[in-house]
N, CA, C and O of each residue as an XYZ file, in Angstrom:
308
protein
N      17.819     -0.208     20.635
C      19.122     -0.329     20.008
C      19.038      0.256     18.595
O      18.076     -0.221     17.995
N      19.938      1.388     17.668
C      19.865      1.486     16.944
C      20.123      0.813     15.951
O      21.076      0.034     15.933
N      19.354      0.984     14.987
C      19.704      0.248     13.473
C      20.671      0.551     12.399
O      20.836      1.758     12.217
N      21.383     -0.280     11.609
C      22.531      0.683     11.059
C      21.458      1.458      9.774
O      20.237      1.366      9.648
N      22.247      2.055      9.119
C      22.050      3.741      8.332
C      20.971      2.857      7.362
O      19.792      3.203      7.292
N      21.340      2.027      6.838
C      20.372      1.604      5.566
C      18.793      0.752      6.088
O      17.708      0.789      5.507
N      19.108      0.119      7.199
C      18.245     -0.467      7.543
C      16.741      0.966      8.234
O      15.601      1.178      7.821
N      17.352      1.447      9.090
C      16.168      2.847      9.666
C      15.648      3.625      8.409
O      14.619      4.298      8.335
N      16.676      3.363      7.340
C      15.285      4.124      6.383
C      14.365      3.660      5.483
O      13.534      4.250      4.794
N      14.678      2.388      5.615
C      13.545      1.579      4.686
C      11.875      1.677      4.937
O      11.313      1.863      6.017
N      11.467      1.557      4.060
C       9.510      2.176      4.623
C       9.127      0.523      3.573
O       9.717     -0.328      2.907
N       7.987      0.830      3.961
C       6.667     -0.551      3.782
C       6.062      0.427      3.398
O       5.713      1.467      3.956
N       5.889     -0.195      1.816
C       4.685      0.636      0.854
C       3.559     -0.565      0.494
O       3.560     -1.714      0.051
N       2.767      0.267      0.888
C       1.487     -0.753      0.231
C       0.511     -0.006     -0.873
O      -0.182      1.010     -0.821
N       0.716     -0.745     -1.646
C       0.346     -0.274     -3.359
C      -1.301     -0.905     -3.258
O      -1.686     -1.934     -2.703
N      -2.122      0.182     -4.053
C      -3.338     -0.262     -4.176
C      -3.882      0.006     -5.213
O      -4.025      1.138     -5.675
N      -4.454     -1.621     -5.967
C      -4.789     -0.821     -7.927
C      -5.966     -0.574     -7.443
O      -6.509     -1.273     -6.588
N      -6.523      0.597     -8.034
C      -8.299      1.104     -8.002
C      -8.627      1.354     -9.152
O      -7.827      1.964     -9.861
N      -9.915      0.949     -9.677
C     -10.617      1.308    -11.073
C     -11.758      2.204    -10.693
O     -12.257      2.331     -9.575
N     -12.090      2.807    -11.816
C     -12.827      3.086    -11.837
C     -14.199      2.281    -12.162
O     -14.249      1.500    -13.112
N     -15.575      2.579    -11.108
C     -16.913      1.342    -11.526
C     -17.383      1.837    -12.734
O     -17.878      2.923    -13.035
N     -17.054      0.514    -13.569
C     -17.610      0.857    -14.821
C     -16.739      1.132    -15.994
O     -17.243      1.350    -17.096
N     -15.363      1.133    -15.791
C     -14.387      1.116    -16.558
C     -13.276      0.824    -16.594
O     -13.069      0.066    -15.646
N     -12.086      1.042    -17.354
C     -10.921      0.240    -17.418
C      -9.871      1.389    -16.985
O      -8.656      1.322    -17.166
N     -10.716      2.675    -16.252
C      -9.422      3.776    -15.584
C      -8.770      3.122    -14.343
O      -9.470      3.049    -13.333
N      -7.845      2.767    -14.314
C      -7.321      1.957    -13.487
C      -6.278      2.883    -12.274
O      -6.156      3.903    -12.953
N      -5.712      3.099    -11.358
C      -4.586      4.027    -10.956
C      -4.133      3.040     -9.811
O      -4.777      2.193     -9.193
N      -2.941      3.391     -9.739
C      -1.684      2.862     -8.183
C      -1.866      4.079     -7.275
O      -1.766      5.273     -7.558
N      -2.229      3.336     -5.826
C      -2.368      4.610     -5.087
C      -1.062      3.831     -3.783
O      -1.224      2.791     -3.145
N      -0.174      4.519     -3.753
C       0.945      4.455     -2.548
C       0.961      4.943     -1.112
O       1.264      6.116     -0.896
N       0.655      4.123     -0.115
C       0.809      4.417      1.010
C       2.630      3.743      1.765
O       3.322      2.726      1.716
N       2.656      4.957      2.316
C       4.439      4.628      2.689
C       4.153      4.504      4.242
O       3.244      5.128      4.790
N       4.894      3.761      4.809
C       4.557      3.430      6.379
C       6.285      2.926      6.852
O       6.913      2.078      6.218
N       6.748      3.549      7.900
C       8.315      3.226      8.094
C       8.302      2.234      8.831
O       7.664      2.066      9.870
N       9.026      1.536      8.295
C       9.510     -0.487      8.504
C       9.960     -0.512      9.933
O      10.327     -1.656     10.202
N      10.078      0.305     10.965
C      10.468      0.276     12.204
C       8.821     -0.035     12.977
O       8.559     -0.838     13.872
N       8.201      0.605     12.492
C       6.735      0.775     12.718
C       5.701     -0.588     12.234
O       4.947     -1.303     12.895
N       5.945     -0.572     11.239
C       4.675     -1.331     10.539
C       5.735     -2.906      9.267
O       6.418     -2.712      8.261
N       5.467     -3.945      9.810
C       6.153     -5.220      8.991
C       5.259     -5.467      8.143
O       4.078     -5.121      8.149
N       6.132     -6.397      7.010
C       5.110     -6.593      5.999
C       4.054     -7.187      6.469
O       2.947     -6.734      6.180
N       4.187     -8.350      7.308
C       2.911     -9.341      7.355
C       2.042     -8.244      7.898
O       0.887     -8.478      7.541
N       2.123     -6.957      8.733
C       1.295     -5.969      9.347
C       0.599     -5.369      8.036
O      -0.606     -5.335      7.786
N       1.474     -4.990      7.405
C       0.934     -4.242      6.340
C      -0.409     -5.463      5.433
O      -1.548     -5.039      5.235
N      -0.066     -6.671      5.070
C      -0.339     -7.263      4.861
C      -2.462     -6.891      5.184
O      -3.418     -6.486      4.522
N      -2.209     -7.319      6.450
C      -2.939     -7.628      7.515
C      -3.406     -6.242      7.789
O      -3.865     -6.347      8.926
N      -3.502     -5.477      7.559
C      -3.979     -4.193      7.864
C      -4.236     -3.343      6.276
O      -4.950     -2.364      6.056
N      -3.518     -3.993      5.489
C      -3.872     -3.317      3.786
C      -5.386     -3.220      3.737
O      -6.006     -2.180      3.514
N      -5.933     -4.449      3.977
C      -7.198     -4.768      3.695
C      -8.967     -3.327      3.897
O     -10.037     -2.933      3.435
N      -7.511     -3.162      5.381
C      -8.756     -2.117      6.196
C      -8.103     -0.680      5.931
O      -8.588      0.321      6.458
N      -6.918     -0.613      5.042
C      -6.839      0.543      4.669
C      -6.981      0.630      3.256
O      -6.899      1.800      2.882
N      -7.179     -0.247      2.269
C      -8.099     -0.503      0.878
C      -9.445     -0.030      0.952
O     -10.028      0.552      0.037
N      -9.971     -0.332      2.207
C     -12.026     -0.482      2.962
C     -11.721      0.896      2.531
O     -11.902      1.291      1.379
N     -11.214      1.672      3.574
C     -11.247      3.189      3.775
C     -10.995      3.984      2.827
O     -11.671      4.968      2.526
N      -9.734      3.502      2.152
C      -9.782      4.419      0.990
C     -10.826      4.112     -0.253
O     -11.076      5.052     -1.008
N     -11.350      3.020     -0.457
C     -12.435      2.944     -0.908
C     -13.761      3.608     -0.603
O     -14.560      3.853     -1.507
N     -13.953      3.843      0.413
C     -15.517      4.867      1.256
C     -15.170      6.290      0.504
O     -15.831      6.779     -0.412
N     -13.739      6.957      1.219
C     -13.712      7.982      0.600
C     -13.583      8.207     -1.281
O     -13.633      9.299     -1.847
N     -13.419      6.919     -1.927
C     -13.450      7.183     -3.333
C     -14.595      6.420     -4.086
O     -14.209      5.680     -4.991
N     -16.038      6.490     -3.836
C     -16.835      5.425     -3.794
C     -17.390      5.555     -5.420
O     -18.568      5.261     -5.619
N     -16.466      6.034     -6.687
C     -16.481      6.146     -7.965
C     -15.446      4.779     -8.368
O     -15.226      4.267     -9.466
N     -15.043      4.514     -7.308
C     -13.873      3.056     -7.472
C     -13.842      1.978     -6.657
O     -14.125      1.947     -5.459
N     -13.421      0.936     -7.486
C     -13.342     -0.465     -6.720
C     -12.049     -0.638     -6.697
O     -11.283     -0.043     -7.455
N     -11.628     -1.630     -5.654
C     -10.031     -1.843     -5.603
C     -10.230     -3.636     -5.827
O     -10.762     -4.664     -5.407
N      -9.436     -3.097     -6.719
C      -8.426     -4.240     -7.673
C      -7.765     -5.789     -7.266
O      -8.028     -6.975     -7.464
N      -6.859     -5.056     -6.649
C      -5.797     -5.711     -6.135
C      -4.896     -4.804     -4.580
O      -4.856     -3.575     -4.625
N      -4.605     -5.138     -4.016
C      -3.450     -4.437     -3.070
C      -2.132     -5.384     -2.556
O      -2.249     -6.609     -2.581
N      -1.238     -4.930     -2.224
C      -0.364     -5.360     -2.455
C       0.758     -4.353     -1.309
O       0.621     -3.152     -1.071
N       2.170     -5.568     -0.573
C       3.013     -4.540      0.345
C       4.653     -5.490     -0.208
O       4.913     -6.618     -0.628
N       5.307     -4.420      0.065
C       6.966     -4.310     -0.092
C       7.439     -3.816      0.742
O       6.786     -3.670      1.776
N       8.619     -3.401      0.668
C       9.889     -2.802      0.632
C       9.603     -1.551     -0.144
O       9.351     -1.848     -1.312
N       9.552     -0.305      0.071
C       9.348      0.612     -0.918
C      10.699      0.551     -1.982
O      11.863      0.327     -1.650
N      10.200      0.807     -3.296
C      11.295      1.251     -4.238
C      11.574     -0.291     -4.945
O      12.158     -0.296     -6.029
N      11.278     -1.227     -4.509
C      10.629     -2.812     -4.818
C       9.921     -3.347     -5.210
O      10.038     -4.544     -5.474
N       9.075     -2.774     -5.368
C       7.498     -3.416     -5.907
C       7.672     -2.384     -7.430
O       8.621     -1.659     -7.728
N       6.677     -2.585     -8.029
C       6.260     -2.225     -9.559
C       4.548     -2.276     -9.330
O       4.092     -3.028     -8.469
N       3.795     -1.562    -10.026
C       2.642     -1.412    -10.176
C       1.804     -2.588    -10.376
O       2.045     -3.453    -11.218
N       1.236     -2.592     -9.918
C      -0.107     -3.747     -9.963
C      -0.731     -4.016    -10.859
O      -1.640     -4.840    -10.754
């Protein structure tokens, strides 16, 4: 069944603070995932193992904090 106009375009962003080891360089890294697909508690629940991963590939950084919304809702970590 379709969704009306505002609801199909909403996305689930999951925000992730990363530092740098060893210092106070800090950055927000945004992953967007469309809300038809992926719910918060998913995002939630799956942030964790996509924090892991993007951590392997950036192994100059630790993650912070992570965090999921509503894109365009949340504010930086």
């Amino acid at each position: 069944m379709p969704r009306g106009g505002k609801e199909k375009d909403k996305m689930i962003e999951l925000l992730i603070s990363a530092c740098l080891i060893g210092g106070e360089d800090c950055r927000d890294i945004s992953m967007l995932y469309d809300a038809q697909d992926v719910s918060l508690m998913a995002c939630m629940t799956m942030g964790q193992t996509e924090a892991a991963r993007w951590q392997v590939e950036h192994p100059n950084y630790r993650i912070a904090r992570y965090s999921c919304n509503i894109a365009g809702r949340g504010k930086s970590i």
